[in-house]
ZASESE-213322 format. One record per residue (C-alpha): residue number from 1; residue in one letter; x, y, z. Coordinates in Angstrom, 3 decimals. Layout:
// ZASESE-213322
<resi=NUM, resn=A, u=X, v=Y, w=Z>
...
// end
This chain:
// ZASESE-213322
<resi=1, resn=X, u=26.100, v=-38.892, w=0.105>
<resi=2, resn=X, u=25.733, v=-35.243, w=-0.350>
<resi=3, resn=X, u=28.740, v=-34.243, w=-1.879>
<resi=4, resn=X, u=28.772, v=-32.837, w=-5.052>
<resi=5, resn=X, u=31.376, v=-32.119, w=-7.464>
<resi=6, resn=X, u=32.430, v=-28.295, w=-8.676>
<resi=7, resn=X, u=30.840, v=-29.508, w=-11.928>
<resi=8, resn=X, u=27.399, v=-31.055, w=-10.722>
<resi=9, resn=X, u=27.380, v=-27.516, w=-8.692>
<resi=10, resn=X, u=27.699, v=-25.522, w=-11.989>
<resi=11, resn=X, u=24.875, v=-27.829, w=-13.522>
<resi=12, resn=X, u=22.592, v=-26.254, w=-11.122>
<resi=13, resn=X, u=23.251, v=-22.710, w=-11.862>
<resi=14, resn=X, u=20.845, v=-22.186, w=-14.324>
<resi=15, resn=X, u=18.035, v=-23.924, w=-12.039>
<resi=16, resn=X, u=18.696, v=-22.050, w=-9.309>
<resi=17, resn=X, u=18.357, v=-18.495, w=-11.219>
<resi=18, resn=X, u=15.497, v=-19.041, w=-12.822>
<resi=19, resn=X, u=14.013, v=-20.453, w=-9.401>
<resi=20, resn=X, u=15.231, v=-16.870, w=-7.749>
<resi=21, resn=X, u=14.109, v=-15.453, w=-10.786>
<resi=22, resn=X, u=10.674, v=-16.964, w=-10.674>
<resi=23, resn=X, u=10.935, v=-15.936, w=-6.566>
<resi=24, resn=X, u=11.659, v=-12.428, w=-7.284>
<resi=25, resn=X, u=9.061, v=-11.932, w=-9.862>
<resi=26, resn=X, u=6.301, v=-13.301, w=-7.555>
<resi=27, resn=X, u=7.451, v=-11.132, w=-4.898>
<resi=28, resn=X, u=6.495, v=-8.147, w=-7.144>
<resi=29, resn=X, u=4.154, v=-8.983, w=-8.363>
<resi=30, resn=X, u=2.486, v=-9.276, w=-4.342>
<resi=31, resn=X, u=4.098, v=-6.006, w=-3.409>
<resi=32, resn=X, u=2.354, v=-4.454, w=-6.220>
<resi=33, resn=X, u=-1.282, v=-5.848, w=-5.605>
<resi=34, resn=X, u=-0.757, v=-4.341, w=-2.161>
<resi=35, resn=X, u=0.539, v=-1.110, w=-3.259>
<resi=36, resn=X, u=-2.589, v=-0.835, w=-5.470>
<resi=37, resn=X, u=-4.706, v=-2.012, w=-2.868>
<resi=38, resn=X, u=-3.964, v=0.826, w=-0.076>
<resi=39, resn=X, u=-4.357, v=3.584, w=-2.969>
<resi=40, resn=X, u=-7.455, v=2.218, w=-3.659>
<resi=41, resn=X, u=-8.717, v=1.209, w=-0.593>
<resi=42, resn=X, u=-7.089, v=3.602, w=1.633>
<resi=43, resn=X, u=-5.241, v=6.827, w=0.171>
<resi=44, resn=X, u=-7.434, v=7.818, w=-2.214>
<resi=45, resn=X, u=-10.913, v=8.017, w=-0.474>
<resi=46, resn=X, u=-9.738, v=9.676, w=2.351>
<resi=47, resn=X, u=-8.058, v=12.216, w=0.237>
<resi=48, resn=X, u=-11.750, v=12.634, w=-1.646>
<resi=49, resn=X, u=-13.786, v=12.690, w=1.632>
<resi=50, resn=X, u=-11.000, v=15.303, w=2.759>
<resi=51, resn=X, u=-11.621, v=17.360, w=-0.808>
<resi=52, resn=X, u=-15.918, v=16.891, w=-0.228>
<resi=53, resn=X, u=-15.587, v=18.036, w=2.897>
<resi=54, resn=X, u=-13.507, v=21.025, w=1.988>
<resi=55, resn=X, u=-16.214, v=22.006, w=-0.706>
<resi=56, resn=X, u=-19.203, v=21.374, w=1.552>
<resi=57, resn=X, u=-18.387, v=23.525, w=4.429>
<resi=58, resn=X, u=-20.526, v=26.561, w=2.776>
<resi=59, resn=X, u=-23.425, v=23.794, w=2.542>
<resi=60, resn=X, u=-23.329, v=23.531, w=6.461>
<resi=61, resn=X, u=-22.244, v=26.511, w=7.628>
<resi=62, resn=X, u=-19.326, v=25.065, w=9.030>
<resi=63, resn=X, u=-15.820, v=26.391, w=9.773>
<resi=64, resn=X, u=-12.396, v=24.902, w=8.405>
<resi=65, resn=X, u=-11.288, v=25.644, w=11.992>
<resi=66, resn=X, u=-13.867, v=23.756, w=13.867>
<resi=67, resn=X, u=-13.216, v=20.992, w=11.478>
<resi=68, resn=X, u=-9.842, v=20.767, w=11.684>
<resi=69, resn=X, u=-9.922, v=20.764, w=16.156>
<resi=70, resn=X, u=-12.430, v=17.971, w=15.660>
<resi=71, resn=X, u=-9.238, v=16.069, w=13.503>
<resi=72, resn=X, u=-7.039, v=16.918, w=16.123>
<resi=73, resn=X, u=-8.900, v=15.875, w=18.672>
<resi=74, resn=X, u=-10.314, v=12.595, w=17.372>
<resi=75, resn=X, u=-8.332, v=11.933, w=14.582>
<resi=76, resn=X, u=-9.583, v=8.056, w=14.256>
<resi=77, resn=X, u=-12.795, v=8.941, w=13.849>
<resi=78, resn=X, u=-12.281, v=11.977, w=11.728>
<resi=79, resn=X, u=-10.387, v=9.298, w=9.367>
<resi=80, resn=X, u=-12.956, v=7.106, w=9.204>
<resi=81, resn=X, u=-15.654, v=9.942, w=8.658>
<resi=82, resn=X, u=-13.790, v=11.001, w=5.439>
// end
């Protein structure tokens, strides 16, 4: 059957927390490939098209006004711009 006995149960302590253990690092170990990839892929050029932009206006003779209506008012595309 499956019945086991209080000391066949403490046998498999060990097993089991290295098994969680083993779990818990993997899990990490994903969450931080993820967290790397969104800074990389995602947080950090839009925050250095944002900073370009900024320091090109006087190349264009544009306005941080106008530029910040146009992120207002489409801000997808003004994401995907930068």
């Amino acid at each position: 059957g499956g019945n086991l006995s209080a000391r066949e149960l403490l046998m498999l302590v060990p097993t089991m927390a290295r098994l969680a253990y083993s779990y818990l690092a993997y899990s990490c170990v994903v969450l931080k490939v993820a967290f790397l990839l969104i800074v990389e892929l995602g947080i950090f050029p839009l925050f250095f098209g944002l900073w370009l932009d900024l320091c090109s206006l006087p190349l264009f003779d544009a306005m941080l006004q106008t530029r910040m209506q146009f992120g207002l008012k489409a801000p997808i595309t003004f994401t995907l711009i930068h």
